[in-house]
LOFI-98576 format. One record per residue (C-alpha): residue number from 0; x, y, z. Coordinates in steps of 0.05 Angstrom, whole numbers. Example, Ala and Ser with C-alpha at 12.3 -4.5 7.8 and 13.67 -1.06 7.14 Angstrom:
BEGIN
+-----+--------+--------+--------+
! num !      x !      y !      z !
+-----+--------+--------+--------+
!   0 !    246 !    -90 !    156 !
!   1 !    273 !    -21 !    143 !
+-----+--------+--------+--------+
***
This chain:
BEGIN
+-----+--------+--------+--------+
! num !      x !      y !      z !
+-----+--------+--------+--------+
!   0 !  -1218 !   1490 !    758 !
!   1 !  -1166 !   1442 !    725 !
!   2 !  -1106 !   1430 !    775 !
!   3 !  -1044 !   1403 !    761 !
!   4 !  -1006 !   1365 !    824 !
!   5 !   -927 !   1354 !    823 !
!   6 !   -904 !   1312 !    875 !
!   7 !   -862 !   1244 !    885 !
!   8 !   -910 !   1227 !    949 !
!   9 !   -965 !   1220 !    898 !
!  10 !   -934 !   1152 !    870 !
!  11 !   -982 !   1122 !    927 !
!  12 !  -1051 !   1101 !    918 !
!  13 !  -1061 !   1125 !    996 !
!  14 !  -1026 !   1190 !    981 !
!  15 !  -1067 !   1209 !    921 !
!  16 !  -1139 !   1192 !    971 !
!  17 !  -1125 !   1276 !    987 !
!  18 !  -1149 !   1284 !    914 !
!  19 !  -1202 !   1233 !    910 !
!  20 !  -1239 !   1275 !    958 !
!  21 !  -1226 !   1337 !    929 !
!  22 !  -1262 !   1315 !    865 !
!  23 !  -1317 !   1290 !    910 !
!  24 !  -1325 !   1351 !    940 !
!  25 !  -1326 !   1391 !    875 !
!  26 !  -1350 !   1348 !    808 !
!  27 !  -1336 !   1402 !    765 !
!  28 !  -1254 !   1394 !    787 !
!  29 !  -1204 !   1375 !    736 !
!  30 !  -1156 !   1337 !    768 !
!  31 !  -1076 !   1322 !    737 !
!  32 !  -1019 !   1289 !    786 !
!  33 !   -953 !   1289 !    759 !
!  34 !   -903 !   1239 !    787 !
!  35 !   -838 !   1201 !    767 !
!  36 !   -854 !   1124 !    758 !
!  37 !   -815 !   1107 !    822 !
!  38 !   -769 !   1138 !    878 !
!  39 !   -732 !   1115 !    927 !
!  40 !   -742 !   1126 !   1006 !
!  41 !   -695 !   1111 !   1064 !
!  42 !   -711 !   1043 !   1067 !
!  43 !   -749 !   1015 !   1011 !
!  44 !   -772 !   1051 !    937 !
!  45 !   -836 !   1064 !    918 !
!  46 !   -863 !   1053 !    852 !
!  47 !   -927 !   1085 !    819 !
!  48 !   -996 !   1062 !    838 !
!  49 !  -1068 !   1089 !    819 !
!  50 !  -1122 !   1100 !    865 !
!  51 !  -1188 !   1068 !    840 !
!  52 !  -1229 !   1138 !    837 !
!  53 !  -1160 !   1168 !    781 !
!  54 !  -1147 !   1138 !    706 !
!  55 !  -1086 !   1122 !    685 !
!  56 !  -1092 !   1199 !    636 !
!  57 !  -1098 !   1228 !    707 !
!  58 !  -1044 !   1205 !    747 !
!  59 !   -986 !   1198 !    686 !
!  60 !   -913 !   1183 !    706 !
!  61 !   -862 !   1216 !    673 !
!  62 !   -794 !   1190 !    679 !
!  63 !   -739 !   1226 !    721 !
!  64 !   -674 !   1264 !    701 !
!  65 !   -600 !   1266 !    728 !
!  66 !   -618 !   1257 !    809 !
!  67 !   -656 !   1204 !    844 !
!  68 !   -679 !   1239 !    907 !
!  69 !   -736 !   1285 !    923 !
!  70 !   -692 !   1348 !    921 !
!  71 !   -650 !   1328 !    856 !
!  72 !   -698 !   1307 !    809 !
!  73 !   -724 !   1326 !    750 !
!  74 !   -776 !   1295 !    701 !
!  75 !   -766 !   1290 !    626 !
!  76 !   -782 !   1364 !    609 !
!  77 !   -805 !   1347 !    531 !
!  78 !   -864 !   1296 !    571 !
!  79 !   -877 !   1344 !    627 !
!  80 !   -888 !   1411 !    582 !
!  81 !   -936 !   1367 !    535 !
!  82 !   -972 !   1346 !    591 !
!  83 !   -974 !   1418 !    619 !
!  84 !   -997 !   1445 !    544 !
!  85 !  -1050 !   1390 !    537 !
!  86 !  -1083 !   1395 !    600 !
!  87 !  -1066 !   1471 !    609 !
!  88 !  -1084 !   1485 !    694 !
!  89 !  -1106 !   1542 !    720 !
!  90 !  -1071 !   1521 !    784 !
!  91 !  -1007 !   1489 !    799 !
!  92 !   -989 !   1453 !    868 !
!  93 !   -921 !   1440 !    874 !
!  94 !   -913 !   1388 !    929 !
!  95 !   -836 !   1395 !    935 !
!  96 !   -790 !   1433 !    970 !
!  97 !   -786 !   1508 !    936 !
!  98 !   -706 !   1500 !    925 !
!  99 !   -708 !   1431 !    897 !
! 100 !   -698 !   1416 !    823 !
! 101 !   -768 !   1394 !    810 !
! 102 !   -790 !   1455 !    841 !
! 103 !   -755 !   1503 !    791 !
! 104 !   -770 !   1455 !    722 !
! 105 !   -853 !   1463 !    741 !
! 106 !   -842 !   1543 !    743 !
! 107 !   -806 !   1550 !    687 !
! 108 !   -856 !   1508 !    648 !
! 109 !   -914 !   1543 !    679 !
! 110 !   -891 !   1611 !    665 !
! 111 !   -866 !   1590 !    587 !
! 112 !   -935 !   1545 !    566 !
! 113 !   -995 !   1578 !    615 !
! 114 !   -964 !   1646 !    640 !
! 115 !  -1030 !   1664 !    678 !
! 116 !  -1039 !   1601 !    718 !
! 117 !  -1032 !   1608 !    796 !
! 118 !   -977 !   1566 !    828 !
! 119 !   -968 !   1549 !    902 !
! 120 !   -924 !   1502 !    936 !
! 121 !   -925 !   1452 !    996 !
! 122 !   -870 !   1458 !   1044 !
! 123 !   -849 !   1423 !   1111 !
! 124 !   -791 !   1460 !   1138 !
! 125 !   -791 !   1478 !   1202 !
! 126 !   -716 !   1485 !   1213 !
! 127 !   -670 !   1544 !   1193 !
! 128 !   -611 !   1507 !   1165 !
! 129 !   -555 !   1541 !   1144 !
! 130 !   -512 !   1492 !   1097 !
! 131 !   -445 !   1514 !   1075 !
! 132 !   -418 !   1550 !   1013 !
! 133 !   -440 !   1543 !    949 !
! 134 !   -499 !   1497 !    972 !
! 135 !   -525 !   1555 !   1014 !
! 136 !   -526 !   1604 !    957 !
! 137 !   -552 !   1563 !    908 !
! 138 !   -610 !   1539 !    962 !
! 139 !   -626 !   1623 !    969 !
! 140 !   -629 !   1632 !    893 !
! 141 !   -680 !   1574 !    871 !
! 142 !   -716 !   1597 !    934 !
! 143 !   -722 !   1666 !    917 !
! 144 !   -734 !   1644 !    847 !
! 145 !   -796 !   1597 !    881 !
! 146 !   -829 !   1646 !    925 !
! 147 !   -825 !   1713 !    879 !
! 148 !   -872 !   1655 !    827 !
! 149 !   -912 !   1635 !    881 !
! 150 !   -984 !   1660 !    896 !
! 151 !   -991 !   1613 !    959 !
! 152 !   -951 !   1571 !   1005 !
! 153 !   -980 !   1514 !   1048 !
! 154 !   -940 !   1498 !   1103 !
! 155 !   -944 !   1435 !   1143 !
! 156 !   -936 !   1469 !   1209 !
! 157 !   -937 !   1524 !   1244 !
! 158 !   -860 !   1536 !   1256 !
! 159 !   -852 !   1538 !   1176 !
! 160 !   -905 !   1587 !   1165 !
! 161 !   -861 !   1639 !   1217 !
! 162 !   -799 !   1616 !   1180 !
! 163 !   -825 !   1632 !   1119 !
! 164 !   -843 !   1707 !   1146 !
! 165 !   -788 !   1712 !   1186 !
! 166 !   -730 !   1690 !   1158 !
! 167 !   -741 !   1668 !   1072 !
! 168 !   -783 !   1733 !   1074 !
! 169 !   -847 !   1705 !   1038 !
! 170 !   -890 !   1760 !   1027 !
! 171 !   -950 !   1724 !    991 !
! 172 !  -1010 !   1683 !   1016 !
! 173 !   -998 !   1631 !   1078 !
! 174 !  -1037 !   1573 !   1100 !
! 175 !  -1022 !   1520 !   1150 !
! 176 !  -1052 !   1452 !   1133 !
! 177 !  -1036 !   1374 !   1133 !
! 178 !  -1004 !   1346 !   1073 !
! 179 !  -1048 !   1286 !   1073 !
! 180 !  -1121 !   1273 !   1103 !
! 181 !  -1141 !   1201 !   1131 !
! 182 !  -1197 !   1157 !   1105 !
! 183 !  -1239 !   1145 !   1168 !
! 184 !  -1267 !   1078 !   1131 !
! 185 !  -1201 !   1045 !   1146 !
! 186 !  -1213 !   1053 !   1220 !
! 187 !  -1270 !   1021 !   1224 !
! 188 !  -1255 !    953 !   1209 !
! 189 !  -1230 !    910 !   1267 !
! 190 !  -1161 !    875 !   1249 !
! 191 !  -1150 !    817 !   1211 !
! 192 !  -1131 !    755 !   1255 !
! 193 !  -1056 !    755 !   1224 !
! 194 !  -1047 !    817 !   1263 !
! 195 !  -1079 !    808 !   1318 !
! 196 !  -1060 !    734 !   1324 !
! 197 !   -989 !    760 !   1335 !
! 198 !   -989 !    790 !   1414 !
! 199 !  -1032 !    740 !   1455 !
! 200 !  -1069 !    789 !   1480 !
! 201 !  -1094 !    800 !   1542 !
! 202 !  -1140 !    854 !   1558 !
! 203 !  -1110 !    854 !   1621 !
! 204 !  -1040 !    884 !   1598 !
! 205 !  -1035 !    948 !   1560 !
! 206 !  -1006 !    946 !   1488 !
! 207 !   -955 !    998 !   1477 !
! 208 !   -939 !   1015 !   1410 !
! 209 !   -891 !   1055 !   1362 !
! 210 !   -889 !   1058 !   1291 !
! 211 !   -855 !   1092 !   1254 !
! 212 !   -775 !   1097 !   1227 !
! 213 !   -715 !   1058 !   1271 !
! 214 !   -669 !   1131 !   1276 !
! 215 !   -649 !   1163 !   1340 !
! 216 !   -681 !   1224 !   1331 !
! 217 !   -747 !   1185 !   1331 !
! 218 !   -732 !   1175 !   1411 !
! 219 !   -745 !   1104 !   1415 !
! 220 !   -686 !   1091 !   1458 !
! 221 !   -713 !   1138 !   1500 !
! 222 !   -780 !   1101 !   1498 !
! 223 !   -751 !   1037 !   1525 !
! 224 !   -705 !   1072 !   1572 !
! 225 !   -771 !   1097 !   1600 !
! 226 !   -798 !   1023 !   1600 !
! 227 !   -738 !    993 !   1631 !
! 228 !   -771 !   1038 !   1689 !
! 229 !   -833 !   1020 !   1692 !
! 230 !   -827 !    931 !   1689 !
! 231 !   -875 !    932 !   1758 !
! 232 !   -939 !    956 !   1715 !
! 233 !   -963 !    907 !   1660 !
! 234 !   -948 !    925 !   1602 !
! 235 !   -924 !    892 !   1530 !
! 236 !   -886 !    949 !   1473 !
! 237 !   -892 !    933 !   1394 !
! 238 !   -842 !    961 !   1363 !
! 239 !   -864 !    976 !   1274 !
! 240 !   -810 !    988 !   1232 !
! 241 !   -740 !    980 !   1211 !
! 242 !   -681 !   1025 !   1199 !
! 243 !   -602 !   1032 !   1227 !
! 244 !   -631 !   1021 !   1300 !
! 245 !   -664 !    955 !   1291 !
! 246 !   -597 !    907 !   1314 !
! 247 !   -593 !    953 !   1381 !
! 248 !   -659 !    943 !   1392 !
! 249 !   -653 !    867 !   1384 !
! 250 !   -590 !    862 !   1441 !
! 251 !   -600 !    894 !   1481 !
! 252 !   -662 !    918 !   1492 !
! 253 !   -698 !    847 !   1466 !
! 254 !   -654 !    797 !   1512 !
! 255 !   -679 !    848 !   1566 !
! 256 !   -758 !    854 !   1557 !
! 257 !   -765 !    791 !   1518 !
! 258 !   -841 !    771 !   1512 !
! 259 !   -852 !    845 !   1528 !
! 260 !   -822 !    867 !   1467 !
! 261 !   -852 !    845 !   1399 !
! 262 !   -812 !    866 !   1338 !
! 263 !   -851 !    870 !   1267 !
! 264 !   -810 !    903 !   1209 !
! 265 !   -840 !    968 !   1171 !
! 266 !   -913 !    955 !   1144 !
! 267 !   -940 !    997 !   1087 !
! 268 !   -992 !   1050 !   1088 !
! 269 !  -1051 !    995 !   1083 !
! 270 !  -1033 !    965 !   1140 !
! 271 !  -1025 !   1007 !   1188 !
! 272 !  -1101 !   1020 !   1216 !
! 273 !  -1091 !    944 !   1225 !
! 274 !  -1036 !    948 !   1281 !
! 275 !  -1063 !   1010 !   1315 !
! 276 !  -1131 !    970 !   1322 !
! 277 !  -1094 !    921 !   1364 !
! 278 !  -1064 !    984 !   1411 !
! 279 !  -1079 !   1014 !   1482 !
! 280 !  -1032 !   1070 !   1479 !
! 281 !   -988 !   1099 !   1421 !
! 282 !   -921 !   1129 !   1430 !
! 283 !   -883 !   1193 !   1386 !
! 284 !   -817 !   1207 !   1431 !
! 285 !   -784 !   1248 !   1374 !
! 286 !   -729 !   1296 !   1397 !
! 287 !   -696 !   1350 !   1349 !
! 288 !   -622 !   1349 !   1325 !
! 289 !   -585 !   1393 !   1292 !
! 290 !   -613 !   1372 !   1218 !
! 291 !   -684 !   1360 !   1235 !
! 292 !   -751 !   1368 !   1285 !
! 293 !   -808 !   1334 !   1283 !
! 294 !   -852 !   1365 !   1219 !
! 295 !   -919 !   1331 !   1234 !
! 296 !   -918 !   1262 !   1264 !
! 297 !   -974 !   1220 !   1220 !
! 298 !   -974 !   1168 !   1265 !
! 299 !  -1005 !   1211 !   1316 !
! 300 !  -1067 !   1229 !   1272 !
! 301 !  -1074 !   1154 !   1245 !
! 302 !  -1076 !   1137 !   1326 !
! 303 !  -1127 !   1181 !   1346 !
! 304 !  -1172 !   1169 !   1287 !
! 305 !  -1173 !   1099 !   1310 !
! 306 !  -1185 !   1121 !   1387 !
! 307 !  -1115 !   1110 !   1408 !
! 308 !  -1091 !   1146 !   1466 !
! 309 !  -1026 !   1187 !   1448 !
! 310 !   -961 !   1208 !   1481 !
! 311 !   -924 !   1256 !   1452 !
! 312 !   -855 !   1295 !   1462 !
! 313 !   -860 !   1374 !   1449 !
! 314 !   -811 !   1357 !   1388 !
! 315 !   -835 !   1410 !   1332 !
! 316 !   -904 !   1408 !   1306 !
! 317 !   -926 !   1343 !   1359 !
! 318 !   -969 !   1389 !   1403 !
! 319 !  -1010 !   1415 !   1341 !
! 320 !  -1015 !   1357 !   1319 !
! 321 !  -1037 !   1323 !   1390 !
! 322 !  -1084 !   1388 !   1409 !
! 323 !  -1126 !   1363 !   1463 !
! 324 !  -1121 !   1285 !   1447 !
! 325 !  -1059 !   1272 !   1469 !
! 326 !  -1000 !   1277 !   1531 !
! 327 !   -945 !   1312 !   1517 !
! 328 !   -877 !   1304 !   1560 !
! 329 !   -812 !   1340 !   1547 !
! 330 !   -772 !   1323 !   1487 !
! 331 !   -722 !   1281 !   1517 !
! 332 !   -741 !   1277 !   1590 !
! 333 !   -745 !   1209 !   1603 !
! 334 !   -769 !   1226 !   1668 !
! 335 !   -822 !   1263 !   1641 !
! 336 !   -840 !   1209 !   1599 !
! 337 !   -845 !   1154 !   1647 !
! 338 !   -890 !   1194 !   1682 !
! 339 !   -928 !   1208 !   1623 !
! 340 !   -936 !   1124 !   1610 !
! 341 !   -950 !   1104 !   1688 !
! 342 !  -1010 !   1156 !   1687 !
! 343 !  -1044 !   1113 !   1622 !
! 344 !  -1014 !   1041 !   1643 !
! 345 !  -1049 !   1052 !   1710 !
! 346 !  -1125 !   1081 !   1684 !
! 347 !  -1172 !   1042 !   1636 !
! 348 !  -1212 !   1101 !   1649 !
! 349 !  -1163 !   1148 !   1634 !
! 350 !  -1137 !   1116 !   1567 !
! 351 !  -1223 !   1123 !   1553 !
! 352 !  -1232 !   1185 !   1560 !
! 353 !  -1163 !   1201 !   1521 !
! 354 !  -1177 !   1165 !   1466 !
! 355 !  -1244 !   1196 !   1451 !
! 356 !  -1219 !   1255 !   1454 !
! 357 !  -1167 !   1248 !   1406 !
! 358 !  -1217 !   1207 !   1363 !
! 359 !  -1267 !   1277 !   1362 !
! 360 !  -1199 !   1315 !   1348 !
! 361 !  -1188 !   1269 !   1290 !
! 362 !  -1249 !   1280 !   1264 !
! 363 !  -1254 !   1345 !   1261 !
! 364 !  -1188 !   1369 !   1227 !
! 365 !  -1162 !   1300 !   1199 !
! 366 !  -1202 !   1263 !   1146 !
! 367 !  -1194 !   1262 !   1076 !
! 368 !  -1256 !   1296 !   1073 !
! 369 !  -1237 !   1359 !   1119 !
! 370 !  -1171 !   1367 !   1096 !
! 371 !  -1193 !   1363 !   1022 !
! 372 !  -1249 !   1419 !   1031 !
! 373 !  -1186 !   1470 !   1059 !
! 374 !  -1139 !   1461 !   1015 !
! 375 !  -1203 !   1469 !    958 !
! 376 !  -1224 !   1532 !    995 !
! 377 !  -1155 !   1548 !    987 !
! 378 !  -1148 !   1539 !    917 !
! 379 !  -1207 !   1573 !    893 !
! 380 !  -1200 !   1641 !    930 !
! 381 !  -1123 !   1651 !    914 !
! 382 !  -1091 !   1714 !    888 !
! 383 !  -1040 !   1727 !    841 !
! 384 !   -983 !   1757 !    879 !
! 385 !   -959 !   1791 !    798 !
+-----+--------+--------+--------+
***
């Protein structure tokens, strides 16, 4: 089978490790990602990297059109239908939202150079928006355009698989899977001394951490709230990441914990295993506003492949992704949530047994490996919906 990927996420060499393992799992696999040669994200742009398992042929960057975010973009449609004709898929995986730009350019290609090649999408949403006049009609008509091309959709959660039945009225082939798989290698390794240098630990006093973006809706206000509860237990909170919340985290909620609170800025992919070797207990307090819900909650897998004890809010798709190795407390009960921390501050035992759960959870629906073989399963017993 020769597959051709679109996606901005694939710019990363950690992204692209789904694919790695889907040509380990099948040799005979033809493999093309398509990205733009950088994007920028909320805080900070990514530019393209290559894993060491792709060539440069195999991951090409083609440069972007007109907009500069995920749903605006388009690549250089001359480059892109060469490399379409040249490599000529039998598959296409569209890793983009079915009403964004992107999403329409790689049909219309498809269906103009290599009319019989299947074409699925990867979506996340889990919320049914309803944005205002002309945006919502011009939202229903590239996704009606999408799904009526689209043999399969792979949804990141269960909540968008029953919005796509209930509501966009997708009547083809469903399947709920993780957008990316973890390498379990990574895990493995205990963490540098730069990182671990960096709390003065003692094994005596729990490590608390989140990771993860500095916005509201990522409830870590509520998270310290919770804390600001709980200063007779011992305890010490590291806080990863940076974004619009960062300066009220530093005053007040700094001046107030102090030593307690240790404050490192947004680490990339790589580093990650590193800090959540260092952990005792690993926080996701997400609550849902009116724009957005929690859609997976990485951080959560990441933690429990490394035997991390998590807690978890019922935000979205955080009890899925939790399943047995994991606590989950009311999205934004802070009550709940207290409770939630003083049962794992208080039991060694207890974080244990959690953590080895989670790790066995990880294991069996989280690596590179596993996720690879599904979404290759997937991909090989598809059906043309026309």
């Amino acid at each position: 089978m020769r597959l051709l990927v679109v996606g901005h996420s694939y710019l990363t060499a950690f992204a692209q490790s789904k694919y790695s393992a889907m040509k380990d799992a099948s040799p005979d696999l033809q493999i093309r990602i398509v990205c733009p040669p950088k994007m920028g994200h909320l805080f900070s742009d990514y530019k393209r990297q290559i894993a060491p398992e792709f060539s440069l042929t195999e991951v090409p960057a083609i440069k972007t059109l007109f907009g500069k975010t995920p749903m605006t973009y388009c690549l250089d449609p001359l480059r892109f239908a060469q490399e379409i004709k040249e490599f000529m898929p039998d598959h296409i995986h569209i890793e983009e939202d079915p009403y964004s730009v992107i999403g329409l350019e790689s049909i219309l290609l498809a269906r103009l150079i290599c009319k019989k090649t299947k074409i699925s999408f990867f979506v996340w949403d889990n919320l049914a928006r309803n944005p205002r006049f002309p945006l919502n009609k011009l939202k229903w008509y590239l996704n009606s355009i999408s799904q009526r091309h689209a043999d399969l959709i792979v949804c990141g959660n269960h909540e968008g698989a029953q919005l796509l039945r209930s509501q966009k009225g997708y009547k083809g082939q469903i399947v709920v899977l993780p957008q990316l798989g973890i390498n379990e290698k990574d895990y493995l390794k205990p963490p540098m001394y730069e990182v671990s240098s960096l709390f003065q630990r003692d094994s005596n006093i729990p490590l608390i951490g989140f990771i993860g973006r500095l916005v509201p809706e990522k409830g870590i206000i509520l998270l310290l709230q919770a804390l600001s509860n709980l200063v007779d237990l011992p305890w010490k909170l590291l806080i990863v990441g940076s974004g619009p919340l960062k300066s009220q985290i530093q005053s007040p909620w700094k001046d107030f914990f102090r030593e307690r609170l240790i404050l490192v800025d947004a680490v990339s992919h790589t580093m990650v295993p590193q800090y959540l070797g260092c952990l005792d207990i690993v926080v996701l307090p997400s609550y849902g506003i009116p724009r957005w819900k929690e859609q997976f909650g990485l951080i959560l897998a990441q933690a429990m492949m490394a035997g991390v004890p998590c807690i978890g809010s019922s935000s979205g798709a955080i009890p899925d992704v939790l399943g047995p190795g994991g606590i989950v407390f009311k999205e934004g009960d802070i009550e709940s949530l207290k409770d939630a921390l003083k049962i794992l501050l208080e039991s060694r035992d207890e974080r244990e047994r959690l953590g080895k759960k989670g790790k066995a959870f990880a294991l069996q629906h989280y690596t590179n490996q596993v996720v690879a073989r599904a979404y290759l399963d997937v991909f090989l017993n598809i059906k043309r919906n026309n």
